[in-house]
N, C-alpha and C positions, 0 to 999 in steps of 0.2 A: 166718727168711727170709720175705717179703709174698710172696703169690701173682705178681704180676708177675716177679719175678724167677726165680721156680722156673718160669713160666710161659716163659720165654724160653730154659730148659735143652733144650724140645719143640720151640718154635715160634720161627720170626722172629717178633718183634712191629711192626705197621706203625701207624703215627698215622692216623687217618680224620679230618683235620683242614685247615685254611687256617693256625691256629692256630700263629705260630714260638714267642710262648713257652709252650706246653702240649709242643711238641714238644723243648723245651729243657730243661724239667722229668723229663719221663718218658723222654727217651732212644729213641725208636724206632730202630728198624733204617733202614724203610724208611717213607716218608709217602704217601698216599694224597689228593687232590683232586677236584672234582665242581663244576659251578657252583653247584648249593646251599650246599656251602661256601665257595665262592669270595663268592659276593653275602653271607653272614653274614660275613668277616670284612670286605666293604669297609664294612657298616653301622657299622665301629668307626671312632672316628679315628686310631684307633694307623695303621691302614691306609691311609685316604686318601690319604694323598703318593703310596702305590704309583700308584694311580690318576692322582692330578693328574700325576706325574712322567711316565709314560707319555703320557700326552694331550699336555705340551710337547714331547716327545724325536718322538711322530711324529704333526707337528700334521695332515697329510694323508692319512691312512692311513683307508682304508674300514672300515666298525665289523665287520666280521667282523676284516681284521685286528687292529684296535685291541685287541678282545677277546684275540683268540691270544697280543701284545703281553702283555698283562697276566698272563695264566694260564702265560706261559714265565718274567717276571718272579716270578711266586709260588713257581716253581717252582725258580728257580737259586737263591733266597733260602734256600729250603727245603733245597736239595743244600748249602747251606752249614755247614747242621745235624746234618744225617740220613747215615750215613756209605754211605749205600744207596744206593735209588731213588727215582725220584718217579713219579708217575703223575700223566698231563696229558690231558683228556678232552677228545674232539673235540666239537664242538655237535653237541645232540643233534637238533637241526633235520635232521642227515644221518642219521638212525639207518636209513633206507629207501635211502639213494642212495649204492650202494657205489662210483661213478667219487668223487663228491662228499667221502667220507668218507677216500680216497685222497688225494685233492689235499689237504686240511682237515691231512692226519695228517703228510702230508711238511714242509708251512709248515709245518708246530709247529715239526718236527726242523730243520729249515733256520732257525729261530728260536734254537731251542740251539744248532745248532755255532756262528751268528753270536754267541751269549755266550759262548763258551768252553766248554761244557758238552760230556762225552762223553755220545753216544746210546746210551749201555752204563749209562747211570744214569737214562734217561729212560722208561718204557711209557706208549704211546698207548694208552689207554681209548676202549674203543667197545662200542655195545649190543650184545648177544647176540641182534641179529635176525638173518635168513638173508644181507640184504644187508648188513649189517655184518661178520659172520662171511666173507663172502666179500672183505670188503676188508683185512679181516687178516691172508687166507693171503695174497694180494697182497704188504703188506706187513712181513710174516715172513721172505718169499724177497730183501725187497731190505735184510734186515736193521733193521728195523726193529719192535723188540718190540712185542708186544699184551698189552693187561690186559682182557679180554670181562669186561665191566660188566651189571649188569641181567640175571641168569641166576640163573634160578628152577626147573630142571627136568636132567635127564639126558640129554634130546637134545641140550639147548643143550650140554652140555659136552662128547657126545659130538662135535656137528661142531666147535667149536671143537679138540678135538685132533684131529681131521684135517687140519685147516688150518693145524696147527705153532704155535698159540699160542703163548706163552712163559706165560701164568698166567690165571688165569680166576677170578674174584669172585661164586659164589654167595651170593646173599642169605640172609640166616639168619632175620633179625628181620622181614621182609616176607612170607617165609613162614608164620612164626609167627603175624604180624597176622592174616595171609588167613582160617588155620585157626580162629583167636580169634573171628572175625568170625561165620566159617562158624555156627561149633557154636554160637553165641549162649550163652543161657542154659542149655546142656547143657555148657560147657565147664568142664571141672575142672583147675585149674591144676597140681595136683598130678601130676596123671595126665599136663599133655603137658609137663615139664621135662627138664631133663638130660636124657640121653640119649634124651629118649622124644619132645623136642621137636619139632614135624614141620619146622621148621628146621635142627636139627641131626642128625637123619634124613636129609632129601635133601643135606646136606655130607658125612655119614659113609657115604650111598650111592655116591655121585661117587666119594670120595677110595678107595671100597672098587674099584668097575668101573676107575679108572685105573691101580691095582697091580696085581690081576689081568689086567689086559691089557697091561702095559711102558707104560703112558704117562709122557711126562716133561714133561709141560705141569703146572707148580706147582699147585696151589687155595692160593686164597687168602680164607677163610670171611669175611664183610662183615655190613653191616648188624646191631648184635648188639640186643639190648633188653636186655639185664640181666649179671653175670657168669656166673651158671649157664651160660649157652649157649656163653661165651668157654669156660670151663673143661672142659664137655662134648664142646668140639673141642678139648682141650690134644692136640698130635700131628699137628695140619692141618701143613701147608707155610709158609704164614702166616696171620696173622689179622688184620684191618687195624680196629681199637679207638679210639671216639669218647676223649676227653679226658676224658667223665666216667665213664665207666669204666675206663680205663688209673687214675685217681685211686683209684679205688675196688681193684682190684687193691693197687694199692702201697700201701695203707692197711690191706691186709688179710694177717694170718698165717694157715696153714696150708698141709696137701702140698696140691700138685697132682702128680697121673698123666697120664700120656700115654693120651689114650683112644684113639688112630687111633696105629695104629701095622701093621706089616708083617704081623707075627704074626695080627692079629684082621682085615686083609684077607682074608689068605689061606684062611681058615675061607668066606670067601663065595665062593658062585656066584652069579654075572651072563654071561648071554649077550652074545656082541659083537651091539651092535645096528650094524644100516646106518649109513651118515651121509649117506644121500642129501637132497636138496631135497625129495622126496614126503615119506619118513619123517619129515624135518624136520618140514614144516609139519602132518601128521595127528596124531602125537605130540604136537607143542605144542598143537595145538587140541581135543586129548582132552583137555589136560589145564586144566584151568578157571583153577585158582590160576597158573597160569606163565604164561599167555595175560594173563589181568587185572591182573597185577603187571606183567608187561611193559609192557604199554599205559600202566598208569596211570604207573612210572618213567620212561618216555620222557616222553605228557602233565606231568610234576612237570619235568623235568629244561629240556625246551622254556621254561614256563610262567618256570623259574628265568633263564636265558638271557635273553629276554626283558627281564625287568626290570632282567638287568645292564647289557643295551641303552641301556635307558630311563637306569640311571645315568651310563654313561658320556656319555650327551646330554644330562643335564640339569650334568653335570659340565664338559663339554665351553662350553655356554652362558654357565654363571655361577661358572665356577671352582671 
């Protein structure tokens, strides 16, 4: 049996992709979007109609909406596949403006009932900033699920489960960058993999601090760079896996074990931390790597936004 498979006995497996036939191939549970993926797949032409088609259907519609337009289109396409979820990400332009990131996250939902889509198969994606996180709990209470994006650290997770998330995407592979970066020419590969990863470190600390205290807000481990990292969180809640590595999984035999699992939280103590605003903000900014990842995913994530802008206008112009 290919590691993907035995991989999926621990974990939902989620597609981290725009991609419908990578997600038709490999079978995810549940699929995952982002406007970085969103702008790679319109660069294909497989995709373009989505775009052109949208641009006819609402030729009036202001480019914030036109955008939403398109990313709920990717997304019912997607539910047609996926027998799960989708996750549909608010522009990261709001990651600071929690009234902003409210209004942004209801249009979405008000975008799917008008396609027929239940909001029970839908998470709004939003950063793991303080104002972000504060429009989640918002949004939680008026039934409307959250996927906290961009979370690099255990404050972030801790207030996000105060605020009744429904699931939370620590980065795995951003962390590992950070650290890669740090250590320069002292780094030894060997020494920070598999479990020892400082990626798969700050997942397996989360997913440890959220059993020891009753939390039921999902992790859902993201960003991966290589299988080792996938396979050193076998036992997460889910794990949401580029296309070329779900390939690489299913092309590959041998066990996988459940690393995260009940038994080997409970071995840990972690104190309940606060989830106030102070401790928010002094905690994240102690902490170097989840402060500069943050910034620099939001900066990436705008930057990508952006240019979808630019195509939907230059698409809009000359068809």
């Amino acid at each position: 049996m290919n590691q993907l498979d035995q991989l999926r006995k621990f974990t939902t497996v989620v597609a981290d992709t725009g991609d419908f036939e990578s997600m038709r191939a490999h079978k995810p549970t549940d699929a995952t979007t982002n406007p970085s993926l969103i702008l790679k797949a319109l660069s294909k032409d497989a995709y373009r109609p989505i775009l052109q088609d949208t641009l006819a259907k609402y030729p009036n519609a202001t480019p914030a909406d036109t955008l939403d337009h398109i990313l709920v289109e990717f997304g019912r396409r997607i539910l047609e596949i996926v027998p799960g979820r989708v996750s549909t990400e608010v522009d990261a332009r709001l990651s600071f403006d929690t009234e902003g990131t409210v209004a942004r996250a209801r249009r979405i939902i008000e975008l799917y009932d008008q396609a027929g889509v239940d909001r029970k198969r839908v998470l709004i994606k939003i950063a793991s900033t303080w104002e972000g996180i504060a429009a989640a709990r918002i949004l939680q209470k008026e039934g409307i699920a959250c996927n906290m994006t961009l979370l690099f650290s255990l404050i972030q997770a801790v207030v996000c489960a105060d605020a009744g998330v429904t699931l939370i995407s620590p980065f795995v592979g951003r962390i590992y960058d950070w650290h890669k970066k740090a250590a320069g020419s002292n780094w030894v590969e060997t020494d920070n993999s598999g479990t020892n990863d400082p990626g798969v470190k700050s997942v397996t600390r989360i997913y440890q601090y959220y059993r020891r205290h009753g939390i039921n807000t999902e992790i859902m481990g993201a960003s991966f760079r290589n299988v080792g990292q996938v396979l050193a969180l076998a036992g997460c809640d889910l794990l949401t896996i580029s296309p070329e590595l779900l390939g690489e999984l299913a092309a590959t035999d041998g066990s996988v074990t459940a690393e995260l699992h009940e038994a080997m939280a409970a071995k840990a103590h972690i104190d309940s931390i606060a989830p106030e605003e102070k401790n928010f903000r002094f905690l994240l900014n102690e902490d170097a790597m989840a402060t500069e990842k943050l910034s620099e995913g939001i900066r990436t994530f705008v930057a990508d936004a952006i240019k979808l802008d630019a195509l939907i206008d230059d698409c809009r112009k000359n068809g």
